[in-house]
C-alpha positions in Angstrom: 182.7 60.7 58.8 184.7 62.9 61.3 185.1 65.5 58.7 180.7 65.7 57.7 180.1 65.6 61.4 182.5 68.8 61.7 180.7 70.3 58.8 177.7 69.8 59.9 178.1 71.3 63.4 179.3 74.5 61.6 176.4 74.6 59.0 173.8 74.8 62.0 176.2 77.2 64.4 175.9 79.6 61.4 172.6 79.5 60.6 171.7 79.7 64.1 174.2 82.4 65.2 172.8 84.3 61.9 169.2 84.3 62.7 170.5 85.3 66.3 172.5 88.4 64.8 169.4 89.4 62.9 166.9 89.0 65.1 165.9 87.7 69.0 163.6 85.8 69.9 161.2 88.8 71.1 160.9 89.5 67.3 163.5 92.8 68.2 167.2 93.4 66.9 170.5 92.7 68.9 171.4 95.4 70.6 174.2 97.4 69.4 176.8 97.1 71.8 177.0 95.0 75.4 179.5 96.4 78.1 179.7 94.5 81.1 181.6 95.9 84.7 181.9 93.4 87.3 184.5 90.8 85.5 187.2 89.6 87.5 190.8 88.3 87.1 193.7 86.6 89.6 197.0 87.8 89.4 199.6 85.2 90.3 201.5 87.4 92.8 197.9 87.6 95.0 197.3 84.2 94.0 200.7 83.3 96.5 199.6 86.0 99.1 195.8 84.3 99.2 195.0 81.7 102.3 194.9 78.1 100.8 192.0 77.5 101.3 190.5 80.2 99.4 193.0 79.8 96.0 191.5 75.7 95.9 188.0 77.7 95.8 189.7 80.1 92.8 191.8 77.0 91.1 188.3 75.7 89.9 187.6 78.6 87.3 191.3 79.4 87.4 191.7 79.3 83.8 188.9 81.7 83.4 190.5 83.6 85.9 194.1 84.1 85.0 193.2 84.5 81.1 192.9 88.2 80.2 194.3 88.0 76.4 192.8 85.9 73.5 191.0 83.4 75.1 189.1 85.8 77.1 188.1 87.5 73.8 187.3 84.2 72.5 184.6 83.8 75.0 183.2 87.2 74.8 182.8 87.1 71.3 181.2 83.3 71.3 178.9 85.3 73.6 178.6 88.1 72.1 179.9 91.1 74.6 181.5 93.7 73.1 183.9 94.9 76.0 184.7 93.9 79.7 185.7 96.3 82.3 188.2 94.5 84.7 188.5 94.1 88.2 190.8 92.0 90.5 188.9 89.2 92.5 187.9 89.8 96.0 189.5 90.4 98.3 192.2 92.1 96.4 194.8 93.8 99.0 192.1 94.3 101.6 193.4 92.0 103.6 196.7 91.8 103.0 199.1 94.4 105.6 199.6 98.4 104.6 202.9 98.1 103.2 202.3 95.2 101.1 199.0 96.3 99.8 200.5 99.2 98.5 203.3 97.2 97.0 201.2 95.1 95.5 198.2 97.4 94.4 200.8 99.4 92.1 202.0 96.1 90.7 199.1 94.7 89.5 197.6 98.0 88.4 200.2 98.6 85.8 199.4 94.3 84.4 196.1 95.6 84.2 196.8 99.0 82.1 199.3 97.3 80.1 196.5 94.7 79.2 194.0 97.7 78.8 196.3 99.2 76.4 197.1 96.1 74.6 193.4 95.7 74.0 191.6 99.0 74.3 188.4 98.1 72.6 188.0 94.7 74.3 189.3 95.8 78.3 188.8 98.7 81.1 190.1 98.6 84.2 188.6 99.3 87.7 191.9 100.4 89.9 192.4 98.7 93.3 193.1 100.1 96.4 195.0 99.7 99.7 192.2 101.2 101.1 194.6 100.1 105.0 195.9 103.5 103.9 192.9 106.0 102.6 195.9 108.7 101.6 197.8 106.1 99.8 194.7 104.9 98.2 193.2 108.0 96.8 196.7 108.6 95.4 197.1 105.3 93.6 193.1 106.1 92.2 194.1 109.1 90.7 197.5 107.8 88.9 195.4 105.1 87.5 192.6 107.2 86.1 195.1 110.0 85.1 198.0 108.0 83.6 196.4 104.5 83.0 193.0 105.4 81.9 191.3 103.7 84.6 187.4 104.0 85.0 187.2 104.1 88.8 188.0 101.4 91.5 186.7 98.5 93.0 186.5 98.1 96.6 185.8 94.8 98.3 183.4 95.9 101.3 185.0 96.6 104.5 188.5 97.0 105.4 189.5 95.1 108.7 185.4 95.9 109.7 186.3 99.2 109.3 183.6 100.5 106.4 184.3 104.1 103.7 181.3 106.2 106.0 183.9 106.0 108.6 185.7 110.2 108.4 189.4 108.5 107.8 188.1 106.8 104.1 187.2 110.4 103.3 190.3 111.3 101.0 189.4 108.3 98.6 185.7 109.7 98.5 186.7 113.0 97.4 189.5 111.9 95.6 186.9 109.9 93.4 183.9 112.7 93.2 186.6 115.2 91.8 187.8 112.6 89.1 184.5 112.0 88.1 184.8 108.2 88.7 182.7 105.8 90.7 183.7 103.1 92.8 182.2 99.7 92.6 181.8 98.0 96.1 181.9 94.5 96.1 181.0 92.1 98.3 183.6 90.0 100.6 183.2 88.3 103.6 181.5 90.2 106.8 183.6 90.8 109.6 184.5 87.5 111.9 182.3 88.3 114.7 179.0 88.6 111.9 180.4 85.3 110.6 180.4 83.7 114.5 176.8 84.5 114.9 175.2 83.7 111.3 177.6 81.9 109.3 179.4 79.4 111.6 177.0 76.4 111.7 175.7 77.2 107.8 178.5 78.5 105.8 176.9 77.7 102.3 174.6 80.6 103.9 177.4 83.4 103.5 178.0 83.4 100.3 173.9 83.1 98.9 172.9 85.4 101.5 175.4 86.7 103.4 177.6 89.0 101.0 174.2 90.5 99.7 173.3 92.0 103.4 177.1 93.1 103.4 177.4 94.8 100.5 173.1 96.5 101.2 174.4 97.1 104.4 177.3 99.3 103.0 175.5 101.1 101.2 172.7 101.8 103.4 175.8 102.8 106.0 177.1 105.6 103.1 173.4 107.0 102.7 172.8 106.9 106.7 175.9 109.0 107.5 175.6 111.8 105.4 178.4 110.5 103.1 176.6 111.9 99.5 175.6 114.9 101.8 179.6 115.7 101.8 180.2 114.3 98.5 176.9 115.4 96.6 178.6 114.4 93.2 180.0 110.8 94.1 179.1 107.3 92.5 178.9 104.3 94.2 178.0 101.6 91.9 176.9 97.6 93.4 175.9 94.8 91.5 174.0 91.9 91.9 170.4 93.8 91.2 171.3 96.4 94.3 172.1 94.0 96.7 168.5 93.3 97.8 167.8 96.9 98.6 165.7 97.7 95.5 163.2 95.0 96.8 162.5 96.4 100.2 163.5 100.1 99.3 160.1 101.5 100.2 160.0 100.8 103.5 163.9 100.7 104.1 163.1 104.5 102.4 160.3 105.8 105.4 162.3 103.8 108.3 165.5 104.9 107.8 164.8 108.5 106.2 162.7 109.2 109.5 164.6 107.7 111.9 167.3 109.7 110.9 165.5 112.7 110.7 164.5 111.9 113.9 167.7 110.9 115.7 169.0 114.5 114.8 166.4 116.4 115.7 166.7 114.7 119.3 170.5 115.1 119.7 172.1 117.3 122.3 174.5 118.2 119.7 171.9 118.4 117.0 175.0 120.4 114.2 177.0 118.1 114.9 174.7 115.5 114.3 173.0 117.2 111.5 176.3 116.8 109.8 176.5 112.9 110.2 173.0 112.5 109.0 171.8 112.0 105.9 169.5 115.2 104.4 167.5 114.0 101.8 165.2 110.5 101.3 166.9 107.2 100.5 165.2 107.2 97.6 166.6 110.4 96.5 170.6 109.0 96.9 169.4 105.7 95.1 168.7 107.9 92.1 171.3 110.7 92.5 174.5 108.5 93.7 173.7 105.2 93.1 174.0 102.8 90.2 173.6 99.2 90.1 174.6 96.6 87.7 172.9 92.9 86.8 175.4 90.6 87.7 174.6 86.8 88.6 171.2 88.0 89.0 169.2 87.1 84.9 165.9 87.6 86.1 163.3 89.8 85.0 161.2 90.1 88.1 164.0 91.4 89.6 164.8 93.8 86.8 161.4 95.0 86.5 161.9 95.9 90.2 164.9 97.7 90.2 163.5 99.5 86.9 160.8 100.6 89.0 162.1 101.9 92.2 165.9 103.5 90.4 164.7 104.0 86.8 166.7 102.4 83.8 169.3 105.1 83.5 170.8 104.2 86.9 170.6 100.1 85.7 173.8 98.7 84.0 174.1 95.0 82.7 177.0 93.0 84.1 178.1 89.4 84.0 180.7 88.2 86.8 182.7 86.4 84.7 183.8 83.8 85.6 181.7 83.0 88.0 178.7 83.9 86.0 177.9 82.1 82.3 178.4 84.8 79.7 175.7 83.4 77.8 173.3 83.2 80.1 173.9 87.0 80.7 173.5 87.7 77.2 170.3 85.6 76.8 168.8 87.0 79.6 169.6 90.6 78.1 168.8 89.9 74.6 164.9 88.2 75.9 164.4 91.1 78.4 161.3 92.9 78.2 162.5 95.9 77.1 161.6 99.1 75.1 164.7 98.9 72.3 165.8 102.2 73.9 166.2 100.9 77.4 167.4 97.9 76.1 170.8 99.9 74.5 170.7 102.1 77.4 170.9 98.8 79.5 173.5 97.4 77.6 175.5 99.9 77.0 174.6 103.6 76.9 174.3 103.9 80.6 177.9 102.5 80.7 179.2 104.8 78.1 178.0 107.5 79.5 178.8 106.7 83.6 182.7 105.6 82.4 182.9 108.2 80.0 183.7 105.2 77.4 183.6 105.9 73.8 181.1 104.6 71.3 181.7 101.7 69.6 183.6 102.7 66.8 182.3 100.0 64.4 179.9 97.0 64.8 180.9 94.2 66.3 182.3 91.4 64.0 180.0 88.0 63.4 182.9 85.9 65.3 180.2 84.5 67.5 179.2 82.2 64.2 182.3 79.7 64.8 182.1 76.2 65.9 183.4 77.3 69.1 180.5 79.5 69.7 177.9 77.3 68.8 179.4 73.9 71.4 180.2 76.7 74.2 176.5 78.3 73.9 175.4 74.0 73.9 177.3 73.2 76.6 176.2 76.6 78.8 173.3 75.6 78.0 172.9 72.1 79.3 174.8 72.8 82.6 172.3 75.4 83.2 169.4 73.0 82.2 170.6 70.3 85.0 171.2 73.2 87.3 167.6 74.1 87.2 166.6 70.3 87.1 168.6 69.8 90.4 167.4 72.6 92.0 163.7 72.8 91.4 
């Protein structure tokens, strides 16, 4: 009996994960290839440095976590994503003291390039930083990208409430424009005295709202100063559907353009000024210098959004695995109302291109018909299903 049921379960995983390879249910055909960026992993010597009370938070996807070898791959290919490029968890070494975040930076860096070499075609790395020391930093960026193969950094929002417009982040800036890497920012907790005002009597608030005006904040910080002014060729990359700014980027675009215009026209020191300022439109740094990726957000009124205030090219699809479901990313990409062009460019293209990662240098294998596949996708499935039940 145990044995039918067993064959059973397989005979339906393959038939379904065979109509899936073949066709979606928009009537279109898989795309070719699915890159995501904003993946995380825990290394056990931050895992010691971390405050308790943030590893129990960690511990409960902490085999999702730590895993960056078969299993991992496993769950890709039940999913059906092609390659992950890796980044440590926030908040790395960001809050860890200069010395030992330099220590500790290097250490982890080489796990994750021996783990990128071990598995080129499945992993990429995204360096981290000790951004305490912006010299250090920008040094440890370009061993990684030079000697590891690194595709930029990750930086997880502020450092000590100190943010990278500030002059003295400025070496890891130009450091990354003339590598021809982007950084990803992150989000992380806001400063404590943020967290006294807002957060204190609602914390469920900070992370569902909170790290969203953080991270927009950032970024709206970089624009504001004149940061792509100095470093006209530099990337910034943030996920989560542009951390909110896509959906007010209009008006954020006449408010903040103007009023910067504005501010140094009026100043006694208007060069000085003039040099702090930004000197174009938001909306023209959102397109030149900024990228933004899907992760945790699978919906297609906001990607329709973003579509239409950045364009597709600047859009790239992203998980954040583990804390987002893998299959409801790849769902969500695979129903998307797409053209098939922007629907590769989306899943991949835009990737390739930004990372400088090679094509695919065959298709990708039909693992995802396994018996594993098929009770993972059933089981993603029904957790999201009560989810939406519980929330409605």
């Amino acid at each position: 009996m145990k044995q039918a049921g067993v064959g059973f379960f397989m005979n339906v995983s393959s038939r379904f994960s065979h109509r899936e390879m073949t066709m979606n249910k928009n009537g279109e055909e898989p795309v070719a290839r699915i890159i995501t960026l904003e993946e995380h992993f825990l290394h056990p010597k931050l895992r010691e440095l971390y405050p308790a009370s943030w590893v129990k938070l960690l511990d409960m996807v902490k085999g999702r976590l730590t895993d960056v070898g078969p299993e991992r791959i496993r769950r890709m290919d039940a999913a059906g994503i092609d390659l992950q490029v890796l980044s440590h968890v926030q908040p790395g070494v960001q809050t860890l003291e200069r010395n030992t975040a330099i220590r500790v930076s290097r250490e982890v860096n080489d796990w994750l390039g021996a783990v990128t070499q071990e598995y080129p075609t499945r992993f990429a790395g995204f360096a981290m930083l000790p951004t305490q020391s912006p010299i250090d930093a920008a040094a440890e960026l370009e061993r990684t990208v030079s000697q590891l193969g690194f595709k930029g950094a990750l930086i997880n929002g502020h450092t000590n409430g100190r943010y990278l417009d500030e002059d003295s982040f400025s070496p890891i800036l130009e450091r990354a424009q003339a590598l021809d890497v982007p950084i990803y920012i992150h989000p992380a907790d806001p400063s404590q005295g943020i967290i006294d005002i807002y957060y204190k009597d609602c914390p469920v608030m900070m992370q569902s709202w909170g790290w969203q005006v953080e991270t927009g904040t950032h970024l709206l910080r970089l624009i504001s100063r004149g940061v792509f002014d100095r470093f006209p060729h530099l990337k910034i990359i943030v996920g989560h559907m542009g951390e909110l700014i896509p959906f007010g980027l209009k008006r954020i675009n006449t408010a903040l353009t103007m009023g910067n215009w504005l501010l140094a026209s009026q100043s006694k020191v208007a060069e000085s000024a003039e040099k702090r300022c930004m000197q174009k439109s938001v909306f023209y740094y959102m397109r030149a210098n900024v990228l933004i990726t899907t992760s945790g957000v699978f919906d297609q009124a906001a990607l329709n959004c973003a579509i239409a205030e950045l364009g597709i090219d600047n859009i790239l699809f992203s998980v954040d695995d583990p804390f987002g479901d893998n299959f409801e990313g790849v769902d969500f990409l695979n129903k998307a109302q797409l053209s098939k062009e922007d629907k590769e460019k989306l899943a991949h293209e835009n990737a390739e291109r930004i990372l400088k990662l090679a094509p695919a240098a065959k298709p990708r294998g039909n693992s995802s018909r396994s018996l594993f596949s098929f009770q993972a996708k059933a089981k993603a499935k029904i957790g999201r299903t009560m989810l939406s039940l519980l929330v409605k």
